[in-house]
C-alpha positions in Angstrom: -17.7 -8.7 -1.2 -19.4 -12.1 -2.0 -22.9 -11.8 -2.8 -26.2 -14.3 -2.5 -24.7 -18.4 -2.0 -21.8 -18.1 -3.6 -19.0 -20.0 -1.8 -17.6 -16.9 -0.2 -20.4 -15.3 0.9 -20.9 -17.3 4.1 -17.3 -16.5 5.0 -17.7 -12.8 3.9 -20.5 -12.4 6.0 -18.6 -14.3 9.3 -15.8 -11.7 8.5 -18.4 -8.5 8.8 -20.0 -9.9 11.7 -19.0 -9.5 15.5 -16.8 -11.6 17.2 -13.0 -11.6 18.0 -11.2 -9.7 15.2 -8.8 -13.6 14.5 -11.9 -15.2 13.5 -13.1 -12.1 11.0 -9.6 -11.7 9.7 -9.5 -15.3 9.2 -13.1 -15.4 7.8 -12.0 -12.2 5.2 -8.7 -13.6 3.8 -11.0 -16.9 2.7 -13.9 -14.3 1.2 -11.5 -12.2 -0.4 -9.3 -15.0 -2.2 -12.1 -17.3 -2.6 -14.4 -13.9 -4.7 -11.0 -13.0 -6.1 -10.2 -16.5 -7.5 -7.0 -18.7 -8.4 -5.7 -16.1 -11.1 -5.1 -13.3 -8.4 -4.6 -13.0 -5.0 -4.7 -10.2 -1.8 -2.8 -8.7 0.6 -3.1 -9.3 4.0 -3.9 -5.0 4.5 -6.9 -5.9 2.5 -8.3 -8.2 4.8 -7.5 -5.9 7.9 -8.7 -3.2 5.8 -12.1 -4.8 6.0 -12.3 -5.9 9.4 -10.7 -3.2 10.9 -11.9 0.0 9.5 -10.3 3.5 10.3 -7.7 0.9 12.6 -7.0 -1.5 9.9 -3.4 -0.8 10.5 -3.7 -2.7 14.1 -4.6 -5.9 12.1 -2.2 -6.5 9.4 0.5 -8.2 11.5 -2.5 -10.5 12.7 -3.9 -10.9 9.3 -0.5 -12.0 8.1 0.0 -14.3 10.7 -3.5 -16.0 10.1 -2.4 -16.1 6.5 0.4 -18.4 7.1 -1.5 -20.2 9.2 -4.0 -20.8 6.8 -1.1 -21.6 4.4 -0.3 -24.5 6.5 -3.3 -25.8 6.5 -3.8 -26.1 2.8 -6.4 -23.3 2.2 -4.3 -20.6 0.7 -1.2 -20.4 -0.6 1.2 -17.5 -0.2 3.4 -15.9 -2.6 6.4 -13.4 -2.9 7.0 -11.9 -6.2 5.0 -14.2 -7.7 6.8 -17.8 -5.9 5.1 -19.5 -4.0 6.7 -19.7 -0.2 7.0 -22.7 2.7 4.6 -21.6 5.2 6.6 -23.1 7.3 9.8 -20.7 6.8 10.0 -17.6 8.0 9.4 -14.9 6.0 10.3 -11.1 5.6 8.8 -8.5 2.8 5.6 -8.1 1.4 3.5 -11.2 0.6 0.2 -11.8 -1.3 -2.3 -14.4 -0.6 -4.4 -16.7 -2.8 -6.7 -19.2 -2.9 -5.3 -22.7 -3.3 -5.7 -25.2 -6.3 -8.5 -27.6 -6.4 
């Protein structure tokens, strides 16, 4: 993850520290995208992957969930094969997750 004062590493660190598993997961997808950048983007495994541990699989319907959420408030944007998809829709499939444009 983010390392030093980068931008992300105040969220990375939130997202490895205790509290309720929505605020880390929410905390993680803004680490990974912001470390990963505008050119590429996540899945939302990857954030329960590094909240959750052995039991990531109990958070990815969460960490999806907080994706869109985040979608619709203007910090990420989700995608589907590459498109980028109305939060506000519902949506079936895989998705990834990236950090919105300046």
């Amino acid at each position: 993850m983010a390392r030093g004062d980068s931008p992300a590493a105040g969220v990375a660190r939130a997202a490895l520290d205790g509290g309720p598993a929505s605020a880390r997961l929410r905390a993680a997808i803004l680490a990974l995208t912001q470390h990963r950048g505008p050119n590429s983007s996540i899945c939302p495994s990857d954030a329960a992957r590094a909240v959750g541990g052995h039991d990531w699989r109990d958070l990815t319907a969460q960490s999806r969930s907080i994706a869109f959420t985040l979608a619709r408030d203007g910090d990420v944007e989700i995608t589907q094969r590459g498109a980028v998809v109305d939060p506000e829709q519902p949506s079936r499939g895989p998705i990834r997750i990236r950090v919105s444009p300046a």
